[in-house]
N, C-alpha and C positions, 0 to 999 in steps of 0.2 A: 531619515532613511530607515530605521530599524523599524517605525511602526510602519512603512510601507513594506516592509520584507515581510514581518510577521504574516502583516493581513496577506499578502499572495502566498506563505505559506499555509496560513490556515481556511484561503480559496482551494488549495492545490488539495489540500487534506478532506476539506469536505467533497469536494468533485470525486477524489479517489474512492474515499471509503463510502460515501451513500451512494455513488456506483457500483464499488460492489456490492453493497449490503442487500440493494435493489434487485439485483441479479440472482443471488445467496437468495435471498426467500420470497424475490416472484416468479423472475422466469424461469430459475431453473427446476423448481418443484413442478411447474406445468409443463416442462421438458420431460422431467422423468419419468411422470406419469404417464406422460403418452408415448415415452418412448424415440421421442423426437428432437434429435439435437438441433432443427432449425430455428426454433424462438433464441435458444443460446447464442447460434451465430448471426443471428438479425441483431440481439443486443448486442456483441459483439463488434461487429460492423459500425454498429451506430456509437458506442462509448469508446473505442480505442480514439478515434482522432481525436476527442475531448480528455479521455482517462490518462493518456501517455504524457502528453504534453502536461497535464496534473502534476504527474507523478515527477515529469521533469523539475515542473517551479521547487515541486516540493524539497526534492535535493537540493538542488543549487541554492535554494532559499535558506534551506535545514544548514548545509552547511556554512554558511555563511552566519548562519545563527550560532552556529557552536562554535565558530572561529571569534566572533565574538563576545563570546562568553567566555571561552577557554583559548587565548592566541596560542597556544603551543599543541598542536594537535596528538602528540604523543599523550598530553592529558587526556585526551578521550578515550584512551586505551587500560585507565587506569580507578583501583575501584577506591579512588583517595576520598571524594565525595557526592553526593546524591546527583550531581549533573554530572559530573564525569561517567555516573554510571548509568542516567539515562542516556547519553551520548551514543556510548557504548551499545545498549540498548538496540537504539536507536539503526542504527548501524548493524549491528545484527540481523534484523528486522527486516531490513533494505536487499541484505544477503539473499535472505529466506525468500524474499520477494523476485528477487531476480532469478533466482534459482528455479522455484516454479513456474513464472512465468515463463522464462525459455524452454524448460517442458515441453509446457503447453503449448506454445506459439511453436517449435518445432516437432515436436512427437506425438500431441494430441489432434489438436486442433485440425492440420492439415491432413484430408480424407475423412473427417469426424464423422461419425458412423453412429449408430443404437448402443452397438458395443464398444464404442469406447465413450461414450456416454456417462458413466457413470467413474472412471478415473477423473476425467475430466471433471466432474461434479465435487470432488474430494479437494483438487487443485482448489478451485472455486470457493469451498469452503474455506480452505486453510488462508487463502491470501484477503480475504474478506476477515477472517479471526485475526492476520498479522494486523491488517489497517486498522483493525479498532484496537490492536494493541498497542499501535502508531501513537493515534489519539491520546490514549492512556498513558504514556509514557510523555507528550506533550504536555496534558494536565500536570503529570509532576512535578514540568519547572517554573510552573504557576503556584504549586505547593513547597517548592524552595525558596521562593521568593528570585528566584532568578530573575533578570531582565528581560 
């Protein structure tokens, strides 16, 4: 069971973050330039019904991963050792993430314009930085020796 969780979480992590990354330094540079948020929202359109459901496995994967690692989840709160504190991390991370995205998805996005173009752009950036720091923080329980 756990190497089938893993591998859907680390389906769910590449679908998220080379979507963004994809987004972060193709279409959105050919956005800006032209001033045009519609390649934004074509990509858009086209990765959220793939990117969401992503980002879903990835949780319920992720937490199943750390309930497994750590069964008392008060440990995840805690900076006792190197998984506890990518946990923590971890979960932070998830925060940031949701936090921007409901931004976006309700203050940007809808009426998205030339001029709001460019906040938008910055969201984009930072949740494209959080998912590779996702990864990042994944690699480290490879570096603990974690299971």
């Amino acid at each position: 069971m756990y190497t089938i969780v893993l591998l859907l979480h680390l389906l769910g992590a590449a679908v998220w973050t080379g979507g963004h990354v994809v987004l972060a330094v193709s279409v959105l540079p050919r956005a800006l330039r032209a001033g045009d948020p519609g390649p934004v929202l074509q990509f858009e359109r086209w990765f959220e019904p793939v990117g969401l459901p992503a980002l879903v496995v990835q949780v319920s994967s992720g937490l199943w991963l750390a309930a497994r690692l750590m069964p008392e989840p008060s440990a995840w709160f805690t900076p006792a050792s190197l998984p506890s504190r990518l946990v923590f991390a971890k979960l932070i991370l998830l925060a940031m993430t949701v936090v921007l995205a409901a931004h976006a998805r309700l203050r940007l996005i809808p009426g998205l314009d030339a001029g709001r173009l460019r906040p938008l752009a910055w969201h984009i950036i930072a949740v494209t930085v959080i998912a590779v720091l996702f990864v990042a923080a994944g690699v480290g329980f490879r570096m603990t020796g974690s299971p």
